[in-house]
C-alpha positions, 0 to 999 in steps of 0.5 A, a space after each residue: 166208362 158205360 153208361 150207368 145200369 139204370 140208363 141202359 135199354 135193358 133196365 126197361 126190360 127189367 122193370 117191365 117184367 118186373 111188373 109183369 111177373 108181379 102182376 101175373 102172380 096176381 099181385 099188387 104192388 102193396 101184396 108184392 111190399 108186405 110179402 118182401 116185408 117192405 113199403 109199397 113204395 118200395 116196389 114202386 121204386 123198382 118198377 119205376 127203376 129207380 131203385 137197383 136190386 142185388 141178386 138175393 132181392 131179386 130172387 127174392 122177388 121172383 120167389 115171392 110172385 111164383 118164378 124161381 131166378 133162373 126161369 125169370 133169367 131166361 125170360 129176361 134174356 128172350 126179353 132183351 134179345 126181341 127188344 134189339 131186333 126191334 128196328 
């Protein structure tokens, strides 16, 4: 069986453009909560990648910063795809 998600190299990507989308949306993570309808250390939890989203948390979070999911998919791979051509 593969490593968990969570230990995965991708699952750094994820939570960094988490974090970037949100920041670029001009948010924090307490604006990015209460629009989720969540506690702030919600959006930490995901930052930090301790805490998975399914695929509706996701878009909703991607909604919620100003990225439609396909748009965020995209950047994701170009992301995943740069990080393993690093030596």
């Amino acid at each position: 069986m593969g490593k968990k998600s969570v230990y995965r190299p991708e699952n750094k990507v994820l939570t960094t453009l988490l974090r970037e989308i949100r920041k670029e949306a001009d948010l924090d993570q307490s604006e990015l909560a209460e629009l989720l309808d969540r506690p702030q250390s919600y959006v930490s939890s995901v930052e930090r990648g301790q805490r998975r989203l399914d695929l509706l948390q996701l878009r909703d979070h991607c909604m919620h910063c100003g990225l439609d999911l396909a748009a965020f998919v995209g950047r994701f791979e170009d992301a995943v795809v740069e990080a393993n051509q690093l030596p």
